[in-house]
N, C-alpha and C positions, 0 to 999 in steps of 0.2 A: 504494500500500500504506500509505502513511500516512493515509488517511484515517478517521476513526472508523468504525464498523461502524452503530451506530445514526445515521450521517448518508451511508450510503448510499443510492443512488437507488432506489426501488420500480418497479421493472419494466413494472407496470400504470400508470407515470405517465410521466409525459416529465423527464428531470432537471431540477433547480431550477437558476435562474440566479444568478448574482455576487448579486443585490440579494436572492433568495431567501434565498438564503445566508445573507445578513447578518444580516436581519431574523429566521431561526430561530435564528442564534449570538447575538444581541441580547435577542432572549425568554428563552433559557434563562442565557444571565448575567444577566437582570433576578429571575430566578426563584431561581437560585443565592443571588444574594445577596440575598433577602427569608430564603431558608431558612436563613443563615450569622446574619440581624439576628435571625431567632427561635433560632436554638439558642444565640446569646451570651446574648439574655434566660435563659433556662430557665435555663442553665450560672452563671450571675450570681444567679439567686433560689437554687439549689441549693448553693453556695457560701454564699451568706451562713444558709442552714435548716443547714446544717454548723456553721458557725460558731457559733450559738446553741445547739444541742444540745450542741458540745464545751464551750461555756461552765456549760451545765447539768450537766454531767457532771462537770466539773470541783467545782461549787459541792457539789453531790450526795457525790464523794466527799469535799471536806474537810468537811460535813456529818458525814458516817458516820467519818471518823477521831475527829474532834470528841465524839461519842458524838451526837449532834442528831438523834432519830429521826423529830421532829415531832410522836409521839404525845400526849408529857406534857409541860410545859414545867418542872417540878420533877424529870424524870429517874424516876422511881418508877412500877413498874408499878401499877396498878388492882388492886385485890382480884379472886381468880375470882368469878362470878356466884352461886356457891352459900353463901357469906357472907350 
């Protein structure tokens, strides 16, 4: 009963032996751990696109405390168009 369900024997085959065994417990931890080095990449780039956005956000709002709308660098709106 302890044995995993997806390492059960298929009925239409003859059970795997000891060295069967190993080499599919083998595969699937060389596999695990390609998928564990790709989700630390991802997890690592996503972390740092974090980073840089709170940084932006940050600059952005003491921007807009500041009054810094970026529009006009004198502060002063443009006349309307009908001037």
């Amino acid at each position: 009963m302890g044995e995993n369900s997806s390492m059960a024997p298929n009925p239409s085959s003859s059970p795997p032996n000891g060295d069967e065994r190993i080499s599919e417990l083998e595969s699937r931890i060389t596999f695990q751990e390609d998928l564990i080095d790709q989700l630390q990449k991802a997890l690592f780039e996503q972390s740092q696109t974090v980073d840089r956005l709170a940084h932006r956000v940050d600059s952005l709002a003491t921007a807009v405390r500041l009054g810094q709308t970026g529009s006009d660098s004198n502060g002063e709106e443009p006349p309307p168009p009908h001037y």
